[in-house]
N, C-alpha and C positions, 0 to 999 in steps of 0.2 A: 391547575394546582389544587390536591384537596387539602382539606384542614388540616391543621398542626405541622404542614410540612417544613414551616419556616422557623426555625430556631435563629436567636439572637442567645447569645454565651459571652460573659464578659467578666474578664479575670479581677478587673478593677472592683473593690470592691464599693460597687456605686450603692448599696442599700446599709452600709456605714459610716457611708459620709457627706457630711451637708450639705455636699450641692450634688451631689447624685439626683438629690429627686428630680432635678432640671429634667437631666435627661431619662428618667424614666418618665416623665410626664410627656417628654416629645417622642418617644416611642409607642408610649397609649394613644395620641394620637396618630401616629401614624398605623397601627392596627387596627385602629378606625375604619382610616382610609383603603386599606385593603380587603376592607371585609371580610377579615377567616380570624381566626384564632393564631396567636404568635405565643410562642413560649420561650419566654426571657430566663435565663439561667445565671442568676447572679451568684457566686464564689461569698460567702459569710458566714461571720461568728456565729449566728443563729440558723435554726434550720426553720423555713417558714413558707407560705405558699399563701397567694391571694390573686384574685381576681378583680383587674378595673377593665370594665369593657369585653375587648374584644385580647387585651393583655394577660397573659397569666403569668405571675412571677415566682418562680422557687427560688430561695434562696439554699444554696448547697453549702452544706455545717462543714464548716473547716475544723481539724484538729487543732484544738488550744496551744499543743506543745509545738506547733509551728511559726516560725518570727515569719512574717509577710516580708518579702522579699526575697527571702534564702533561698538554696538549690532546691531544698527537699519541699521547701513550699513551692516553689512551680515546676516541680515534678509532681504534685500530688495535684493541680491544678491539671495539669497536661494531660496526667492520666485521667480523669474526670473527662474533661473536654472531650476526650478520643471516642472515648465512648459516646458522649453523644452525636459529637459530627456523622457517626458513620450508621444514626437512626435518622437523617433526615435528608434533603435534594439538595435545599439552601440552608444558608448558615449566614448569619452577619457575626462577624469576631471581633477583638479588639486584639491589636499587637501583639505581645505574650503570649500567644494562644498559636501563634503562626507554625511552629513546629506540626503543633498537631492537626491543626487541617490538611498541611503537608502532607500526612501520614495518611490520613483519611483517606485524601486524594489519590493517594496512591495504592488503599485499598477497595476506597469503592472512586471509582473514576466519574461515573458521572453527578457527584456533586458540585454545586457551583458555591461560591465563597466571595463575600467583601472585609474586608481586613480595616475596620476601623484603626487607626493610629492617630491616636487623643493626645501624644505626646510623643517626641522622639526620645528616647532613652540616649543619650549623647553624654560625654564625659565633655570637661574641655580641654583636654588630650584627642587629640585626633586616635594616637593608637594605643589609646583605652580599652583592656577586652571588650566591654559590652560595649562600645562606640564601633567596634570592628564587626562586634558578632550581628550591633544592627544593622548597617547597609550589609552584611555578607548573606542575611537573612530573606531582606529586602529582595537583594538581587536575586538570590536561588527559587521565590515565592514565585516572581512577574511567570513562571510554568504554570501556576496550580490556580491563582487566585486570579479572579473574575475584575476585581474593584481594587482600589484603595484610595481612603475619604483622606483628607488634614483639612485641619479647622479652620487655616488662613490659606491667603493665598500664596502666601512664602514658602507655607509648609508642602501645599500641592508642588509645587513646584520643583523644591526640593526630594521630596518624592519619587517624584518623577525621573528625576534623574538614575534614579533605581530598576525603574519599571516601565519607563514608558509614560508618555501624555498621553495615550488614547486611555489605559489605566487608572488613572487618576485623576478625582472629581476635589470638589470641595464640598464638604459638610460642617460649616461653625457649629460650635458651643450655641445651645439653647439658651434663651432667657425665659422662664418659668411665668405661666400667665399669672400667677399673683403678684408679678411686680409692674405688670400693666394694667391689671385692676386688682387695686390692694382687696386685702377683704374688709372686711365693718368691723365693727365692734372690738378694735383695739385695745380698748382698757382693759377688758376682760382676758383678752389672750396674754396681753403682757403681766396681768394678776395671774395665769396661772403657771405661766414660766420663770418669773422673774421672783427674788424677793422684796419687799417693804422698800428697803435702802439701793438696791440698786431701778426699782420704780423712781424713786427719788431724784437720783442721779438721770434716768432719764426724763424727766420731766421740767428738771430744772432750766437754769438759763447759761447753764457753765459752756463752757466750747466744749463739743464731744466727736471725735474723730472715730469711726468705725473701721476696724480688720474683723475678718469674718472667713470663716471656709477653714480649708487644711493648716493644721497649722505644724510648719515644717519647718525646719529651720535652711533647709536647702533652698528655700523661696524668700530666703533672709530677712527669717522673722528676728532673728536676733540684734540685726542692724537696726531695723525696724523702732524696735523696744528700747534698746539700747540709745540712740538716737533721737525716741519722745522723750525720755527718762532726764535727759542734760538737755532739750531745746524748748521742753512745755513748762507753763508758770502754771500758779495754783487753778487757773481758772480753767486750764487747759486738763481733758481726760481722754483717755484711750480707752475705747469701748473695745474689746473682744468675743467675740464668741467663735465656737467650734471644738475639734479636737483635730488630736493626730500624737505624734512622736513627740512634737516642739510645746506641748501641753508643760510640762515642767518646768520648762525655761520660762511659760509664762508666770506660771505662777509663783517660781523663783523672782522675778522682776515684779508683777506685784506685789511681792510682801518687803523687795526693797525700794519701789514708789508706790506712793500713796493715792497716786492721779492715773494709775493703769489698773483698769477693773478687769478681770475677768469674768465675764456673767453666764461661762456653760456652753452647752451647745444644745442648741433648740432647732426643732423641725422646720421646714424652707418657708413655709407660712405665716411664721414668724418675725421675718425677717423684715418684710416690708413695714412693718407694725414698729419696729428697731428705727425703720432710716429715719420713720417720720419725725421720731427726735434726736438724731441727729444732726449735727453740721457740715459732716465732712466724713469722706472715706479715704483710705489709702489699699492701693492695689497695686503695690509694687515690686518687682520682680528683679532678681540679678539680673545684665546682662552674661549669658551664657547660653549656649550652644541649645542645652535642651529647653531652654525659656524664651529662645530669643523670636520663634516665630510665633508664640503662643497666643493662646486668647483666655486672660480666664474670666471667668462668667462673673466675680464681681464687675469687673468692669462694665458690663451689661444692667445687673443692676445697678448702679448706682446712676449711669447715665437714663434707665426708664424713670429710675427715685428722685431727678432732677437734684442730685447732691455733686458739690464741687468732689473733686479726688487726683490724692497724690500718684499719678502712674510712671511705670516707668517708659525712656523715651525709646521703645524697641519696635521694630519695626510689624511686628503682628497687632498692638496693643494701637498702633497709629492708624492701620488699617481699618479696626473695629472702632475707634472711636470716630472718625472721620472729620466731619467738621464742630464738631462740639465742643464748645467752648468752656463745660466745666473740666478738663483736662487739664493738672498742673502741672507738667511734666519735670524731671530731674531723672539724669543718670544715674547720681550715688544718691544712695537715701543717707545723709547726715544730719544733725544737730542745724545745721546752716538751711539746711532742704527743705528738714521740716517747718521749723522757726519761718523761713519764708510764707509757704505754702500757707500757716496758720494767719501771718500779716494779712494774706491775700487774699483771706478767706468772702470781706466781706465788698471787694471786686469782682469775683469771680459769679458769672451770670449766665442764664441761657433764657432772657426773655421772649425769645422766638421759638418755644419747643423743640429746639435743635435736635436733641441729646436724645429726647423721648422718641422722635421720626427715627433718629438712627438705632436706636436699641430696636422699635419694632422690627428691624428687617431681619431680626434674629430670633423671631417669636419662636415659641416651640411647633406654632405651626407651619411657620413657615419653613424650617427644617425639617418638619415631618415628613413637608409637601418633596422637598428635593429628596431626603431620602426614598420615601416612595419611587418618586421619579428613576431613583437609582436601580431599584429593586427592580421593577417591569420591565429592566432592559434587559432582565435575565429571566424572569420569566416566558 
């Protein structure tokens, strides 16, 4: 295989959002490991281009007058994509993208293709269009595509049901080596992201409960909010950080509590520099169809951050946490959920480094290592 034949395209757009860098960091590694040059094509608002290693990253400028998610935006993604699948042998994709490797495939035959699916698009309607159009997609694909990864083992599984078990592996959500060794000099990072008064607020000795990442209100940031807002006393604060759509709603609810800060969204290096003064996360998810085999990557950090957190009680999130005992589980996030979870904050322990053993088996390298592994079977 000579250089650059391996393209990685991914529709999500992981170099706008905060925990993107997770997985571009476990993809530098893993072009490491292969010794050639990879060229990552990430879909964003900006148009940019850099090199870590042996990674080369383009970021491809999307048109402003497009809403992310609409037809015409993943038509105009699709047609991007086409064109590059059919300059290279391998391709690693994510979901959305499956159309047009299809195509690819079908005009130049022998390229080989793994179908990342980072999340199932599911309604919870069974015969929801896009709930019908994904397994009908799934099922027409198991022709053309070589792979197909899910994060848990629920998800493979499920999957599979699509495509075949010889098809499908499992690849988890990365955890980002700064949350297994923070970096130094904290005060200074948090002086140049943070202002005066929310330094303050972190430093302080108030109870501070961390959300962080996408912030959506489909992953029920608004139960969330709504929920600290009637169960937290004055001592009690909701730390946020990130963006997304549900940005508004936060800060509609901050400016009607006074104990929910919203402090920005700051780059993944950051973040561990965040947990140290905190007391608690929450990383909790509806149950529902597309959530329910997930894994999301706070969950990861906060169990490397040895921080207690409110999770939800789903069967991918049980998986990834395993025996770690800062887990406070609850199904509905209410006023009752929380208010608990806050009582229990200062029982809740992992004197055994439980959490931190279990987060490393999600290093970024060690998902580098399997993906690799993935890759050579097609080489």
């Amino acid at each position: 295989m000579s250089e650059k034949e391996l393209l990685i395209v991914a529709s999500d757009m992981w170099l706008d959002r905060p925990h993107g860098a997770s997985i571009i960091k476990m993809l530098e590694i893993f072009s490491k490991l292969l010794h050639k040059d990879v060229r990552l094509f990430l879909f964003s608002w900006e148009e940019r281009e850099e090199r870590r290693g042996n990674l080369i990253i383009k970021g491809l400028k999307l048109p402003r007058n497009l809403k992310e998610g609409s037809s015409s935006f993943l038509l105009h993604q699709m047609s991007r994509s086409l064109d590059l699948f059919k300059s290279t042998d391998l391709v690693i994709f994510d979901y959305p993208l499956l159309p047009s490797f299809i195509l690819s495939k079908i005009i130049k035959r022998d390229i080989r293709g793994i179908s990342l699916i980072l999340s199932r698009p599911l309604r919870n309607n069974p015969l929801h269009p896009r709930s019908i159009m994904y397994r009908f997609f799934l099922f027409i694909s198991r022709a053309f595509v070589d792979l197909y990864t899910g994060i848990t083992p629920y998800e493979v599984n499920d999957i599979a049901k699509f495509v075949g078990k010889n098809k499908t592996v499992l690849l988890p959500s990365p955890l980002a080596p700064e949350f297994l060794n923070p970096p130094g000099g904290c005060d200074t990072i948090l002086g140049k992201y943070f202002s005066i008064n929310d330094i303050r607020l972190l430093t302080s000795d108030k109870n501070l409960l961390l959300y962080h990442g996408v912030l959506d209100e489909r992953r029920g940031l608004r139960n969330i909010l709504d929920s600290f807002g009637r169960a937290s006393s004055p001592e009690d604060y909701l730390v946020i950080l990130g963006k997304g759509e549900g940005l508004p709603l936060v800060k509609r609810y901050a400016e009607k509590y006074p104990n929910i800060r919203y402090m920005g969204s700051v780059p993944l290096e950051v973040i561990p520099c965040v947990m140290k003064h905190v007391s608690a996360g929450i990383a909790w998810l509806p149950d529902e169809p597309r959530w329910r085999f997930q894994l999301p990557t706070k969950i990861l950090e906060l169990m490397a951050s040895g921080k207690p957190f409110l999770a939800s009680d789903l069967p991918g999130i049980r998986w990834a946490v395993g025996g770690c005992p800062l887990a406070f589980y609850t199904h509905d996030i209410t006023p009752q959920a929380l208010s608990s979870f806050i009582k229990a904050l200062s029982d809740i322990k992992d004197d055994h480094g439980i959490c931190l053993k279990r987060s490393k088996d999600f290093s970024a390298e060690n998902v580098a290592n399997m993906l690799y592994s993935y890759v050579k079977r097609l080489l």
